[in-house]
The first five atom37 places (N, CA, C, CB, O) and aatype in JSON, in Angstrom:
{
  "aatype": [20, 20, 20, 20, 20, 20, 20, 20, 20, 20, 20, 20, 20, 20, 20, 20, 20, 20, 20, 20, 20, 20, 20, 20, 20, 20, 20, 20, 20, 20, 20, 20, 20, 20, 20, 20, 20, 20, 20, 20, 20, 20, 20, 20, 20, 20, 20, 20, 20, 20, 20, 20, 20, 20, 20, 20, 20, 20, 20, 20, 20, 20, 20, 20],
  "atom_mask": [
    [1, 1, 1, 1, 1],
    [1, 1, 1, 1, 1],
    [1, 1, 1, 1, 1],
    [1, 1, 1, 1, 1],
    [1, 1, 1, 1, 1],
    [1, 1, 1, 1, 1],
    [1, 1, 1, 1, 1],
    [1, 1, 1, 1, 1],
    [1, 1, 1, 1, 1],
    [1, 1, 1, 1, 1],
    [1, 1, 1, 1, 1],
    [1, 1, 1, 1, 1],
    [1, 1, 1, 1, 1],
    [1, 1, 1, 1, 1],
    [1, 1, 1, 1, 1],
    [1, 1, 1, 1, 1],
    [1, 1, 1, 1, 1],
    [1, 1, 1, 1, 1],
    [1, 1, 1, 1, 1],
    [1, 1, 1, 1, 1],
    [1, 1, 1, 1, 1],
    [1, 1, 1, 1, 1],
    [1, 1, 1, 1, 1],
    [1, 1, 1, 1, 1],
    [1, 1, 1, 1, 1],
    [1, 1, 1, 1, 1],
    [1, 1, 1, 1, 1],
    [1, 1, 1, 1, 1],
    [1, 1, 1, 1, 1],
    [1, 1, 1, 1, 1],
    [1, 1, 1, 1, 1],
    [1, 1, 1, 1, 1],
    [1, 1, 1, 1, 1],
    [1, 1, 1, 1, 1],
    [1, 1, 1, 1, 1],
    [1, 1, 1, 1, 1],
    [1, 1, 1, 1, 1],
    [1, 1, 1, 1, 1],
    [1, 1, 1, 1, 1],
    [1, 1, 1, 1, 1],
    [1, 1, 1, 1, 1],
    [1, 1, 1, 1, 1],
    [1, 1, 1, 1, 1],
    [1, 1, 1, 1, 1],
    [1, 1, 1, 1, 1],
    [1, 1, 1, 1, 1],
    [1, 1, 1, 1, 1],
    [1, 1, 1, 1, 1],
    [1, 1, 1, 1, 1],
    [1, 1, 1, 1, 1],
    [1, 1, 1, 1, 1],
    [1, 1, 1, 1, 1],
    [1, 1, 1, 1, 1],
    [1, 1, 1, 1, 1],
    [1, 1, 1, 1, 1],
    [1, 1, 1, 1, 1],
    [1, 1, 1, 1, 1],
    [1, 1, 1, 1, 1],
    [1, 1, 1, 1, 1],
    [1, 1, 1, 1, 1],
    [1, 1, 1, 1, 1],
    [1, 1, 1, 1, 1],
    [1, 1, 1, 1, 1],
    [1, 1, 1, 1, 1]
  ],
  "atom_positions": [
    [[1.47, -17.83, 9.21], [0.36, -17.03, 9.67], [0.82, -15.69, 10.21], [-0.42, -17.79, 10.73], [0.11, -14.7, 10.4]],
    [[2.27, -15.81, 10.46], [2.67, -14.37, 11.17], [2.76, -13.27, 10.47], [3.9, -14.33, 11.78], [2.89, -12.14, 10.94]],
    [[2.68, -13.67, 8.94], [2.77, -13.02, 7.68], [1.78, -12.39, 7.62], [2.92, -13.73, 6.59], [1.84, -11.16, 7.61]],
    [[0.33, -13.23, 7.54], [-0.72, -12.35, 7.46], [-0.99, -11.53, 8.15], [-1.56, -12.74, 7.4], [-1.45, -10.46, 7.74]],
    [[-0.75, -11.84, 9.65], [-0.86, -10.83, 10.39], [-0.38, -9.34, 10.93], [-0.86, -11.31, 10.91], [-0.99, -8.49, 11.57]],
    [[0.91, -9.36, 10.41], [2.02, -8.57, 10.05], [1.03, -7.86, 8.85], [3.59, -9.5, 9.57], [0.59, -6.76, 9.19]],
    [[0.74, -8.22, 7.84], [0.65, -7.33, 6.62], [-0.96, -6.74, 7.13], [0.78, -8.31, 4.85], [-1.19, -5.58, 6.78]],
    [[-2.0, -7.38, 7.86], [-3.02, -6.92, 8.43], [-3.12, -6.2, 9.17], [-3.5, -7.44, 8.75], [-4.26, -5.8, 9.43]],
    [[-2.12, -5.74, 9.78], [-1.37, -5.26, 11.14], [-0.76, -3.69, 10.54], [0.12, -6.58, 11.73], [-0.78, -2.6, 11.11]],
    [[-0.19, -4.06, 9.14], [0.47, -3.01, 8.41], [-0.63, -1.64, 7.59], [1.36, -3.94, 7.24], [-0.62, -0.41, 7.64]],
    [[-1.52, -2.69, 6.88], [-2.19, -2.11, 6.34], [-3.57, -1.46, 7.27], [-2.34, -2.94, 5.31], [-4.16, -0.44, 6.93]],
    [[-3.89, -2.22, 8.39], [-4.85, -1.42, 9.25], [-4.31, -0.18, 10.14], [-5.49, -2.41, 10.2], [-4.98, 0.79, 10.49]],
    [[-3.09, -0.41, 10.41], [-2.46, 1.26, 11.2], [-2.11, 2.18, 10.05], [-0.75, 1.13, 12.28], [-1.64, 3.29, 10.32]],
    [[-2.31, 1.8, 8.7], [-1.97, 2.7, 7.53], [-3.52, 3.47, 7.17], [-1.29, 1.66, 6.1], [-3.61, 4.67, 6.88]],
    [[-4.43, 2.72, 7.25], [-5.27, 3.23, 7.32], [-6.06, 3.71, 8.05], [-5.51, 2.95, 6.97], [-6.75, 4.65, 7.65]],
    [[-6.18, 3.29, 9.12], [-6.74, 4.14, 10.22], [-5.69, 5.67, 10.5], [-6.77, 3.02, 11.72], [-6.26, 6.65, 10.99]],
    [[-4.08, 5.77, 10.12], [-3.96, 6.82, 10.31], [-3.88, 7.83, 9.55], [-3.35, 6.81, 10.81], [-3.72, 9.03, 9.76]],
    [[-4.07, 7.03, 8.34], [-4.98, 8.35, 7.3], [-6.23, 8.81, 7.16], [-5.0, 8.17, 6.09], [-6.56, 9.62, 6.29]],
    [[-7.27, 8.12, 8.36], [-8.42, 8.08, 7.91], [-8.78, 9.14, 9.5], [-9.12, 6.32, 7.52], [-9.82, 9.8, 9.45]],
    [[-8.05, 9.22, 10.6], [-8.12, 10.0, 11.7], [-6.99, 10.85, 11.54], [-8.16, 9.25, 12.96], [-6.6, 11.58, 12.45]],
    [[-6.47, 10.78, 10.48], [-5.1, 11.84, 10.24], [-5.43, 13.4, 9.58], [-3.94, 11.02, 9.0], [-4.83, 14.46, 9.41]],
    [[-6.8, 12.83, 9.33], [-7.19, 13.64, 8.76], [-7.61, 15.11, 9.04], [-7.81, 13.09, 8.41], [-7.56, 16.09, 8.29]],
    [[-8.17, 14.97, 10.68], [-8.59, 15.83, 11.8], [-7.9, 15.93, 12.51], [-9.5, 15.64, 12.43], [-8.07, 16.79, 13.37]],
    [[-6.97, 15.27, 12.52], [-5.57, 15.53, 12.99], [-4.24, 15.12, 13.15], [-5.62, 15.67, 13.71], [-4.28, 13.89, 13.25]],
    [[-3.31, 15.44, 13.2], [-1.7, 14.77, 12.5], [-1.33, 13.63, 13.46], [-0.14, 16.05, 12.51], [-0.96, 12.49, 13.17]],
    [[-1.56, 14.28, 14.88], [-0.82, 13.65, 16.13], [-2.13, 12.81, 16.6], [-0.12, 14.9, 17.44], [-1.95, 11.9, 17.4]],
    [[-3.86, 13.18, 15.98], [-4.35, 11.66, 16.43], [-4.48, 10.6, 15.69], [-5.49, 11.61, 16.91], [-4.87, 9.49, 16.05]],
    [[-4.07, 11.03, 14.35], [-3.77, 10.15, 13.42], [-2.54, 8.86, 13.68], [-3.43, 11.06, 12.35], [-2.61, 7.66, 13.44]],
    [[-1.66, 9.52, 14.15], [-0.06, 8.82, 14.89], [-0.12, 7.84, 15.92], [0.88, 9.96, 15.69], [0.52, 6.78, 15.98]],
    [[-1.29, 8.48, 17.06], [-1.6, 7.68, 17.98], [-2.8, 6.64, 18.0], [-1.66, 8.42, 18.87], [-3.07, 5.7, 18.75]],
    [[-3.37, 7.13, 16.99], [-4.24, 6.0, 16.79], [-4.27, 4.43, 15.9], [-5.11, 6.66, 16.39], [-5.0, 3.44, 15.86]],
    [[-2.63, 5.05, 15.05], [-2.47, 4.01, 14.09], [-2.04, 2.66, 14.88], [-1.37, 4.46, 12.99], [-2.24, 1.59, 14.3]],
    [[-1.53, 2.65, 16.05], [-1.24, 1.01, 16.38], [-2.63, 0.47, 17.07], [0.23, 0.76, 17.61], [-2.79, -0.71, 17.39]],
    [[-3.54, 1.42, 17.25], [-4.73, 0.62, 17.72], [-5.52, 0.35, 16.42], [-5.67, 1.44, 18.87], [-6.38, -0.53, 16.49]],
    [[-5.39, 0.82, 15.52], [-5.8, 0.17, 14.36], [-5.57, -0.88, 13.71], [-5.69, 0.69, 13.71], [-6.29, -1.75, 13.21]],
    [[-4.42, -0.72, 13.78], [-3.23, -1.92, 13.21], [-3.53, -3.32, 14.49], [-1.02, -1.06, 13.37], [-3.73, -4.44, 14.03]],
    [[-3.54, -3.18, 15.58], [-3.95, -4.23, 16.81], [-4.61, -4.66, 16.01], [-4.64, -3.93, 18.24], [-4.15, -5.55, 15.28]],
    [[-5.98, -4.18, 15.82], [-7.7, -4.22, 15.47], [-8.12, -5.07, 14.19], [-8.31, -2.58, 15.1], [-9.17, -5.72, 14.11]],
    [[-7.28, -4.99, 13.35], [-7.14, -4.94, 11.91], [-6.42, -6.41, 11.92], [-6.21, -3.51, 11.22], [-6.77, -7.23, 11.07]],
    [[-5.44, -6.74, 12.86], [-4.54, -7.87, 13.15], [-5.75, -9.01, 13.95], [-3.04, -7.27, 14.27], [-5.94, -10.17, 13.57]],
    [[-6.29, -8.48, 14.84], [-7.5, -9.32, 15.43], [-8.47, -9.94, 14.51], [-8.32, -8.47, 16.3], [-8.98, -11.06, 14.6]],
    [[-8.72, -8.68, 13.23], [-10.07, -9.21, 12.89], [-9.29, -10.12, 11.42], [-11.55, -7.69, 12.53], [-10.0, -10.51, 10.49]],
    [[-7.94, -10.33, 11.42], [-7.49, -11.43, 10.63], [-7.39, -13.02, 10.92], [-6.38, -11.08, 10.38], [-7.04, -13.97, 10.22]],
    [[-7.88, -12.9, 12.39], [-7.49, -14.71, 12.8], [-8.16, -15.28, 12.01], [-7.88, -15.45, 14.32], [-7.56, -15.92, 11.14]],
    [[-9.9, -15.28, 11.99], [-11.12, -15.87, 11.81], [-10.33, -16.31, 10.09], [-12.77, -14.65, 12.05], [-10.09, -17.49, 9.82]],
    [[-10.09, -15.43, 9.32], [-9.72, -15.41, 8.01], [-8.66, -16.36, 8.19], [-9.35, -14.04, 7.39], [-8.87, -17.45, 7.66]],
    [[-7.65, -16.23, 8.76], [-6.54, -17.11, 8.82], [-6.63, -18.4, 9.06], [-5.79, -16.76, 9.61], [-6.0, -19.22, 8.39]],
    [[-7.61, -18.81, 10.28], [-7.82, -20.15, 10.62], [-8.81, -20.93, 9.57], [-8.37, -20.16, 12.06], [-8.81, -22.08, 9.13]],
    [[-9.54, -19.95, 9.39], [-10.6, -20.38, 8.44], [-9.87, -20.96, 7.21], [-11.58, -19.16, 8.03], [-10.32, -21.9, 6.55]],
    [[-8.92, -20.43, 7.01], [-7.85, -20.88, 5.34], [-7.06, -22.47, 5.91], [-5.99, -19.15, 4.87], [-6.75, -23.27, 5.04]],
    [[-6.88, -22.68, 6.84], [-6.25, -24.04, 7.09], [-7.02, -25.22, 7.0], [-5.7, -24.09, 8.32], [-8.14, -25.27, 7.52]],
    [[-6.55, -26.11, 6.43], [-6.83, -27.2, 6.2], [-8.26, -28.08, 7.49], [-5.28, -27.75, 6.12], [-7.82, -27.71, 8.58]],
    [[-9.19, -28.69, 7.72], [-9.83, -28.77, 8.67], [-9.12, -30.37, 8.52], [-11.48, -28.29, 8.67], [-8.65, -30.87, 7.49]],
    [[-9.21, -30.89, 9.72], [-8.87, -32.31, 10.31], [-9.82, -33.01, 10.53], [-8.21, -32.37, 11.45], [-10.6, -32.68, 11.42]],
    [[-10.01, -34.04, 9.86], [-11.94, -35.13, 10.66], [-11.12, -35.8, 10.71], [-13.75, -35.83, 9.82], [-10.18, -36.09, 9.96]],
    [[-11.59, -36.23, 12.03], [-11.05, -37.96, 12.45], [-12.32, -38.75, 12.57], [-10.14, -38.17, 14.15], [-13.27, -38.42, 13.28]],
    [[-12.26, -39.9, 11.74], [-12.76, -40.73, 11.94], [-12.82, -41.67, 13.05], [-12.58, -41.01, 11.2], [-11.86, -41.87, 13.8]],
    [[-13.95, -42.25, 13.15], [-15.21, -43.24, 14.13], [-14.04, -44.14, 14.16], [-17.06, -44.01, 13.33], [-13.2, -44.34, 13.28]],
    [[-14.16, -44.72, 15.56], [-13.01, -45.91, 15.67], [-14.0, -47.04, 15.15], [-12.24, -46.25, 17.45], [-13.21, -47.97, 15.01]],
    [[-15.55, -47.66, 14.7], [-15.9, -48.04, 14.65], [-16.44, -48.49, 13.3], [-16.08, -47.76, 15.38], [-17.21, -49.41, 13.01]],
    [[-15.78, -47.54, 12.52], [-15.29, -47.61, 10.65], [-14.29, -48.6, 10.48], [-14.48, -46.07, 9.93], [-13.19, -48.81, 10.99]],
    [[-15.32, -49.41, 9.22], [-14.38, -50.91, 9.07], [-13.4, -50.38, 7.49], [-15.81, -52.83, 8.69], [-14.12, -50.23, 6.5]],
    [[-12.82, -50.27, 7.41], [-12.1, -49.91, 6.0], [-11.92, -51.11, 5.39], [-10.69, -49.17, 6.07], [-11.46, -52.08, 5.98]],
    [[-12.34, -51.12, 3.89], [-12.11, -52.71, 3.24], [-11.01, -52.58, 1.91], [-13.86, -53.45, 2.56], [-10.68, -53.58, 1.28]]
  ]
}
């Protein structure tokens, strides 16, 4: 999972600092790790969501 987040992490400070780089060089620079944070946050939901879900069964299920 550290993978995804790393490459979500990569590609959101890449783009946010081309996308505020635009109006300017140095707020483009400083804004890219709050993008990259942002971009890394809004990957959990995606991430957890991809793992396997766990049901446990009723102790009160007879298996035959």
């Amino acid at each position: 999972m550290i993978i995804i987040y790393m490459a979500a992490s990569i590609i959101g400070g890449t783009a946010t600092a081309a996308l505020v780089g635009q109006h300017s060089l140095l707020l483009g620079l400083l804004a890219a790790p709050l993008g990259g944070s942002l971009s890394a946050l809004a990957a959990i939901p995606l991430a957890l969501g991809g793992l396997p879900k766990r049901q446990s069964v009723p102790s009160d299920v007879v298996w035959c």
